[in-house]
C-alpha positions in Angstrom: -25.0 6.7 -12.4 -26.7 6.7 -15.7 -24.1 5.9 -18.6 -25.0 8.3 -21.9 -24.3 7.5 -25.4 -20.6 8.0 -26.3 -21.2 10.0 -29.3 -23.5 12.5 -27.5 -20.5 14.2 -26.1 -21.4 13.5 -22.1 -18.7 12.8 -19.6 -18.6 10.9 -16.3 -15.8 11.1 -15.1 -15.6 13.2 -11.7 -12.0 14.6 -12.8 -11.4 15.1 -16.9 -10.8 18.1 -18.1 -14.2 20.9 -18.3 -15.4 21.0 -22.0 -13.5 23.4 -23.9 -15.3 24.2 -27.1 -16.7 22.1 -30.1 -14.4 21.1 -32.7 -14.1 23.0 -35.3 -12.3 21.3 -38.4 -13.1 20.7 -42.4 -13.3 17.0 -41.8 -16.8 15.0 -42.1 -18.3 14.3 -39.1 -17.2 17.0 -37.6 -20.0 18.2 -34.7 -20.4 21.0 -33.3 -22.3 19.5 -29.9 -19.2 17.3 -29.0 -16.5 18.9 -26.9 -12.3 18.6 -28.2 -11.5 17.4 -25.2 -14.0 14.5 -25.4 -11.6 11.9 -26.2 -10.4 11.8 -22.6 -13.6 9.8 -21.6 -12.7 6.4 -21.6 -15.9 5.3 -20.9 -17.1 3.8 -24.3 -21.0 3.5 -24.6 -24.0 3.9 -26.1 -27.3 2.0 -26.5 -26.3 -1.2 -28.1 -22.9 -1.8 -26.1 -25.1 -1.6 -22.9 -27.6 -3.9 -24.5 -24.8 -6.8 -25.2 -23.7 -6.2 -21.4 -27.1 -6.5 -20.0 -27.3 -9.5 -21.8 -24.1 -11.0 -21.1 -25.2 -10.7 -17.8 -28.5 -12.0 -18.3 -27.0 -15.1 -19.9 -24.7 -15.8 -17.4 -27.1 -15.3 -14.3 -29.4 -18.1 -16.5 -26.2 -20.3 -16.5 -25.4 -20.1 -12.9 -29.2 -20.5 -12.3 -29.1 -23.9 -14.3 -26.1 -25.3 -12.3 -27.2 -24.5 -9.3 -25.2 -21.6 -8.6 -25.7 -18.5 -6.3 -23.9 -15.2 -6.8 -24.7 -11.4 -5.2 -25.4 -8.6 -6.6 -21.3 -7.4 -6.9 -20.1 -10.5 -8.3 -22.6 -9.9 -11.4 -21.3 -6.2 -11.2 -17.6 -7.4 -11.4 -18.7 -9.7 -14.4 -20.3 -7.5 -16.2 -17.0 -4.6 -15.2 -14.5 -7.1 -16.9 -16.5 -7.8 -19.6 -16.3 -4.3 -20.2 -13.2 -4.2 -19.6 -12.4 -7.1 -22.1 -14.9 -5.8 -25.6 -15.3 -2.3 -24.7 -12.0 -0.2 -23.8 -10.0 2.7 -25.2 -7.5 1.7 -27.3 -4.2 4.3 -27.5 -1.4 3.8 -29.8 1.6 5.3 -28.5 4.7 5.3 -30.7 8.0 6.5 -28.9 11.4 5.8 -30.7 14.1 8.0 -32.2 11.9 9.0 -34.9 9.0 9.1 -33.4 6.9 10.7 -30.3 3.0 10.6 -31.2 0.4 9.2 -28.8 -3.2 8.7 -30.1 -6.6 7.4 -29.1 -9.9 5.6 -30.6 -13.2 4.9 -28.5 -13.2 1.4 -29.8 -12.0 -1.6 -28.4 -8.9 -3.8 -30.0 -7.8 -7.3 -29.5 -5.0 -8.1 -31.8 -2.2 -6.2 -33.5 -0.9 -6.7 -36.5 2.8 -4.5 -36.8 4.9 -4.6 -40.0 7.4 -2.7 -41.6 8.1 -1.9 -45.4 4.5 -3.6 -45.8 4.0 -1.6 -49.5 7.3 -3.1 -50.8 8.1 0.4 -52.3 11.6 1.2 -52.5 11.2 4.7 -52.3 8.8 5.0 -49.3 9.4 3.2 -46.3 6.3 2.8 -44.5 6.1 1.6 -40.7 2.6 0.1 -40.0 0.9 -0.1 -36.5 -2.9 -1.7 -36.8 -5.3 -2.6 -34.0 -7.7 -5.3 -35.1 -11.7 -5.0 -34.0 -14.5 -7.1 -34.9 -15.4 -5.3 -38.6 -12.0 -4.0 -39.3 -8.9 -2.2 -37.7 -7.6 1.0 -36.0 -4.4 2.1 -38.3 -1.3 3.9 -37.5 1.1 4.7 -40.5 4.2 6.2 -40.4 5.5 7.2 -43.9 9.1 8.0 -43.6 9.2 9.6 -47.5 10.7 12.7 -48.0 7.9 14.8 -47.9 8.2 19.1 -48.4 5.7 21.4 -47.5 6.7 23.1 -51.0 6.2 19.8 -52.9 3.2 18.2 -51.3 3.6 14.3 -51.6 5.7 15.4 -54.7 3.5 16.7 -56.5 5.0 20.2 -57.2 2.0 21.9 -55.6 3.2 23.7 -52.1 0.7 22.4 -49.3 -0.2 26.5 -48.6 -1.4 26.4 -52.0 -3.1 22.9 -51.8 -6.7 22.7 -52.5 -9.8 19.9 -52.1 -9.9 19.3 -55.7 -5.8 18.9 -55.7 -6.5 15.8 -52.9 -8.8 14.2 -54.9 -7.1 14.9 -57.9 -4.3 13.0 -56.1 -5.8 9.7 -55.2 -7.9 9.5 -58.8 -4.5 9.4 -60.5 -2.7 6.8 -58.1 -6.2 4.5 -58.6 -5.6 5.1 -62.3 -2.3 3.9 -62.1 -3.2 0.7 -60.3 -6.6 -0.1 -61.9 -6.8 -3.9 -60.2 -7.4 -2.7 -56.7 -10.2 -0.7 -58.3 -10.4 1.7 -56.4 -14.0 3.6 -55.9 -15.3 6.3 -53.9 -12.9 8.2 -53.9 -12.9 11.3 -51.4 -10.3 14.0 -50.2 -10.0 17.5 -48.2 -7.5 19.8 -46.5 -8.2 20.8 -42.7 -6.7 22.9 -40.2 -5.6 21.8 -36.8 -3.6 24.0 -34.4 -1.0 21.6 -33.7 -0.6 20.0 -37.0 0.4 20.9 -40.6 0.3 19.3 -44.0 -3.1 17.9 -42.9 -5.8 16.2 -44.9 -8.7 13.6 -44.8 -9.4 11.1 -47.4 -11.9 7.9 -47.4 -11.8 5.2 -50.6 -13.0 2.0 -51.0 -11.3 -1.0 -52.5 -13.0 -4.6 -52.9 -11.4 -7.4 -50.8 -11.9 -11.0 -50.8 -12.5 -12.2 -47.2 -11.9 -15.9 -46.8 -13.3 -16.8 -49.8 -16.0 -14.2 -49.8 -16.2 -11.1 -51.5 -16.8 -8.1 -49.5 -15.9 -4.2 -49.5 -13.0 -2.0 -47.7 -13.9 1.2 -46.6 -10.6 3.1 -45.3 -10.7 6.9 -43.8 -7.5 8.1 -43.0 -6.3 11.5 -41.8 -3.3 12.5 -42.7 -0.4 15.4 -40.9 2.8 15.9 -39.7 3.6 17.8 -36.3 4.0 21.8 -36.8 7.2 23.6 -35.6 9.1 20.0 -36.3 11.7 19.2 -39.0 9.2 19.0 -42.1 11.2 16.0 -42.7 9.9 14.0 -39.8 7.5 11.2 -40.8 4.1 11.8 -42.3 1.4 9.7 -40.5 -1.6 8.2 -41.6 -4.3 7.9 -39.2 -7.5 5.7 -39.4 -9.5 2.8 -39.5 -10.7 0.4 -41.7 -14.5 -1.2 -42.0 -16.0 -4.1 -44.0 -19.0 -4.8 -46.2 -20.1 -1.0 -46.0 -20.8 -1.5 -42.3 -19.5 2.2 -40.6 -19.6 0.4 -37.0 -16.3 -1.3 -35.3 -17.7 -3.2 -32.1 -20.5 -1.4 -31.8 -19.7 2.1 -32.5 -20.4 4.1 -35.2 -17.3 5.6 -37.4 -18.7 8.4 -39.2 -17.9 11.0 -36.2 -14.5 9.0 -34.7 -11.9 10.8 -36.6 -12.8 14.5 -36.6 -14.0 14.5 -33.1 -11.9 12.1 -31.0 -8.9 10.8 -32.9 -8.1 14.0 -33.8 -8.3 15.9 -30.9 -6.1 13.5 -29.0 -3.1 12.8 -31.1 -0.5 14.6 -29.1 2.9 15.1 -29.4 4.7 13.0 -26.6 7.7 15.4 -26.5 5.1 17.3 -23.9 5.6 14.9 -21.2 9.3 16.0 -20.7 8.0 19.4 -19.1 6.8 17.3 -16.5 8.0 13.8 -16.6 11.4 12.2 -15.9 12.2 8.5 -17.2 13.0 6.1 -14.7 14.5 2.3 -15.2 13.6 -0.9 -13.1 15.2 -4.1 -14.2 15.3 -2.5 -17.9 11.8 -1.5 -17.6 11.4 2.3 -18.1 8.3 4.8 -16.7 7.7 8.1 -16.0 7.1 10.0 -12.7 6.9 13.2 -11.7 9.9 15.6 -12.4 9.6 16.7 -9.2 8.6 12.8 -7.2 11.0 12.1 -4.7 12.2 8.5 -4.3 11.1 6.7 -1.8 13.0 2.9 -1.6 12.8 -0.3 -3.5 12.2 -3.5 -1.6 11.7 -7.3 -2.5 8.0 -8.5 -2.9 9.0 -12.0 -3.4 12.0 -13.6 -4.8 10.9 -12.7 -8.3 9.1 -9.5 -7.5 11.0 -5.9 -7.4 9.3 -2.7 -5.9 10.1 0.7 -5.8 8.1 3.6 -4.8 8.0 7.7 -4.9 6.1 10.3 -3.7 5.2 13.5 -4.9 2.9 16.0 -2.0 0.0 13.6 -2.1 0.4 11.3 -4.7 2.0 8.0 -4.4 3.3 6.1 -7.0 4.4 2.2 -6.4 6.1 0.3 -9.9 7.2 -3.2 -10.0 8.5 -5.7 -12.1 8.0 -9.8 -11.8 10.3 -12.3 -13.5 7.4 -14.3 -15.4 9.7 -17.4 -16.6 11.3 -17.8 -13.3 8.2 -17.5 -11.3 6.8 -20.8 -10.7 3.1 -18.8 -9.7 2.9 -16.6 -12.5 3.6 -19.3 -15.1 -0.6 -19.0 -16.0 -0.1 -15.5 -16.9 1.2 -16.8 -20.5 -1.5 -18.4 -22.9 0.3 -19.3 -26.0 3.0 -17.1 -25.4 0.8 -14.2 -25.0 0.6 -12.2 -21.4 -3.0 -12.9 -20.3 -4.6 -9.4 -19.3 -7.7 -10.7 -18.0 -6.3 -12.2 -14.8 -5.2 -8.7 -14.2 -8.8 -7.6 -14.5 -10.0 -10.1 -12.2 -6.8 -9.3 -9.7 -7.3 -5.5 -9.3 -11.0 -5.6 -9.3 -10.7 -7.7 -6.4 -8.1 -5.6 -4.5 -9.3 -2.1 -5.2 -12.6 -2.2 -6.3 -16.0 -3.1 -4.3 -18.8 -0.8 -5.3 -21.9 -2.7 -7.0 -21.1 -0.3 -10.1 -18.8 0.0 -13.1 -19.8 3.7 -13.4 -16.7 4.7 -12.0 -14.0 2.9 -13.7 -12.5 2.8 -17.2 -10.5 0.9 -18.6 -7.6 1.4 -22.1 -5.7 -0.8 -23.8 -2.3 1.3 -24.9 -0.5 -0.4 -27.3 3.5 1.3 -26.5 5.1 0.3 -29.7 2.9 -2.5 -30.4 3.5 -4.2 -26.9 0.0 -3.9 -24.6 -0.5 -2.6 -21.9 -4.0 -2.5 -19.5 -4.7 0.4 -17.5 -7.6 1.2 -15.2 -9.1 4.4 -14.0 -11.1 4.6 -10.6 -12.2 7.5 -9.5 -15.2 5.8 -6.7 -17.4 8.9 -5.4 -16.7 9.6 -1.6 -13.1 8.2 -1.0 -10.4 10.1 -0.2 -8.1 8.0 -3.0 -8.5 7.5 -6.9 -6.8 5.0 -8.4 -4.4 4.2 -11.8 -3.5 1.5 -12.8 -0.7 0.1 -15.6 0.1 -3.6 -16.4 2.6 -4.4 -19.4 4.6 -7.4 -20.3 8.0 -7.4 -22.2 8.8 -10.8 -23.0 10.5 -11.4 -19.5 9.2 -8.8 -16.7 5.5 -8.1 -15.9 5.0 -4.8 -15.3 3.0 -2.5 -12.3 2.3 0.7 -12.1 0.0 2.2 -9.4 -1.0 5.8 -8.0 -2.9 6.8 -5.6 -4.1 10.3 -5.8 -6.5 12.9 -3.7 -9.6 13.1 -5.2 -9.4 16.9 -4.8 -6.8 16.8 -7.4 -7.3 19.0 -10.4 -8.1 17.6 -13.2 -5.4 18.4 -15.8 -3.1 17.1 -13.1 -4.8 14.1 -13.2 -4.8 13.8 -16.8 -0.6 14.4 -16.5 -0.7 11.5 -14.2 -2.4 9.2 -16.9 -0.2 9.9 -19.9 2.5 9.2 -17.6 1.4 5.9 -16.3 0.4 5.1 -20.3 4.1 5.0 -21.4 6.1 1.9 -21.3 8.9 1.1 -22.7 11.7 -1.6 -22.2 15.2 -2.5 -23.3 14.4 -6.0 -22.5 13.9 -8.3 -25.6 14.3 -5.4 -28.3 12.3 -7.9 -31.0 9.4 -8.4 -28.9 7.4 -5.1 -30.5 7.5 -6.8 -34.0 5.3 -9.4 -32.6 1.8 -10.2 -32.8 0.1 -9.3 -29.5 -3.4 -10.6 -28.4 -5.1 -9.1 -25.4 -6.7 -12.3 -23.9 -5.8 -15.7 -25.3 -7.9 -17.4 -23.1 -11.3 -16.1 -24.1 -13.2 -17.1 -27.5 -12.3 -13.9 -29.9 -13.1 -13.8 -33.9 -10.5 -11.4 -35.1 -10.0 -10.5 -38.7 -6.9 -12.0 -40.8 -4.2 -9.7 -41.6 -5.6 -6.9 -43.8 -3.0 -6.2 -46.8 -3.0 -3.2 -48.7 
């Protein structure tokens, strides 16, 4: 199958959602030839990330060659899968506490977080901060916990009905006036309307930044909203990303059309997953399954392994949990105290996948309160079963989730089955979120330095 450019709107996989519409939404970027529901691709591409894979591969078929090494035609196929897998997945922040239930996605690939709390020192706002870091910058998550009314837009005394352009603009000029050494240029602003969403604008500034010793520039483009028909005194978020040196490209793909046409769309309110979900709880692990999934059993994989499985019609689901620090085997799974995601690449390509392709799998990194999590999509053309995959880490238990589904299935049942594999949480080690987290320890990654505001 031929892979299109991810900004031209194209799906491939056999199951997502039909397109419903272009979005339609005062933010820049915005294009009319993408669909809304084009975020659901997790297959990231476009010309120059399927130039770096050819040529990873090229490089390492050279490499074998000089040593005397002799690999098929799948091997180079399951290289150049996880090497996919590794610089070019989804990346979902999902945020569920007591304040919070938002779930949100960017097309770009992460491989370091960088949580915080309170990180603006302001004793009037407190600000919880989830950021993704990438190769030119960072994918941003900011919950503002200030009091803000819809009748008093970020105090301002103007009511957010009444709000105009020119007001949001007019907002960020004064706070750059007030703090003059950031200096703070560039400045732009609008309102927008979403269907799900009030109190929503966009704004982009830049701000110069010294970069180990060099000077260089900070673009940031946020979007801001609260959820509609909620207390207006739940959190205001911030959502975005960051880019340096004036460079509108994080690992290869082009910002100027992310937030408008597949952030937005996909920042969903994770209260929806009780009309279908149920939480479950395996050694203080917790998942979701089907309301309706009868329980199957739980059985002993080995001495360190737990299993339990369920059933719903013709879906199977299978979790499990592993005791990483008393599991002499699984020891290698921890580089530096970080959990090791790509021997979990290498393991279920192995088991599950044999096709002389990577057409037909995807692959997201969900970040579940800061703690990752690897899942996998395949959906292989002419078998009976599709495939999820979850793996997750809490500071003591592994964590696997598998379903097996028909791959007449429809497709927004699918797409219930994948938020509900995507949600982790654990009771286990409650300091372990406030961590940093990196993806895969044991390959040679240049990530940026924590970003301060």
């Amino acid at each position: 199958m031929t892979k299109l450019p991810l900004l031209a709107g194209a799906f491939m996989m056999s199951t997502i959602l039909s397109p419903i519409g272009a979005i339609d939404v005062n933010i820049p970027g915005a294009d009319s030839k993408i669909s809304k529901d084009a975020y659901i691709n997790y297959q990231t591409t476009n010309p120059d990330i399927e130039k770096d894979v050819a040529n990873y591969v090229e490089t390492l078929k050279l490499t074998d060659k000089a040593n005397g090494i002799s690999k098929n035609k799948i091997e180079y196929a399951k290289a150049a899968s996880i090497y996919r897998g590794q610089n070019y997945h989804n990346t979902v922040i999902s945020i569920h506490d007591q304040y919070n239930q938002i779930r949100l996605s960017f097309p770009v690939a992460g491989q370091k977080s960088d949580y915080d709390i309170g990180r603006y020192k302001n004793p009037s706002r407190t600000i919880e901060d989830y950021r993704v870091l990438t190769d030119n910058g960072s994918l941003n998550l900011e919950i503002d916990y200030a009091d803000f009314k819809d009748y008093d837009w970020r105090n301002t005394k103007i009511a957010y009905e009444k709000l105009t352009d020119k007001n949001v603009r007019d907002f960020f000029l004064d706070k750059a006036k007030q703090n003059p050494a950031k200096q703070i240029s560039d400045i732009k602003g609008t309102i927008f309307s979403y269907p799900t969403l009030t109190y929503s604008t966009w704004d982009s500034m830049k701000i110069p930044h010294v970069e180990n010793g060099k000077k260089t520039t900070l673009t940031i483009d946020t979007i801001n909203f609260k959820f509609k028909d909620y207390n207006m005194r739940s959190p205001l978020y911030h959502v975005g990303f960051v880019y340096f040196d004036n460079t509108p490209v994080l690992n290869k793909v082009p910002t100027d059309k992310l937030l408008a046409n597949y952030v937005l769309p996909s920042v969903q309110n994770l209260n929806e997953l009780n009309q279908y979900s149920r939480i479950e709880n395996l050694n203080g692990v917790q998942y979701r399954i089907p309301k309706d999934a009868i329980y199957i059993g739980e059985e002993k994989g080995t001495e360190y392994q737990d299993i339990k499985s369920y059933k719903k019609g013709d879906i199977t689901f299978f979790v499990s949990t592993n005791n990483i620090p008393k599991n002499p085997y699984a020891r290698n799974l921890i580089v530096n105290g970080h959990y090791n995601f790509k021997i979990n690449l290498d393991t279920f390509w192995n088991i599950y996948y044999s096709q002389p392709t990577s057409d037909y799998i995807n692959y997201s990194v969900i970040w579940n309160n800061n703690i990752p999590g690897l899942s996998t999509h395949i959906y292989t053309p002419h078998k009976d079963n599709h495939i999820l995959t979850f793996q997750s880490y809490d500071g003591t238990y592994s964590f696997t989730y598998i379903i097996f589904y028909p791959s007449f299935l429809h497709a927004e049942e699918v797409q219930k089955l994948r938020n509900m594999i995507e949600f982790f949480e654990s009771t286990n080690n409650p300091n372990f979120k406030l961590k940093e987290h990196v993806l895969f320890p044991d390959t040679a990654f240049t990530v940026l330095q924590r970003i301060e505001n």
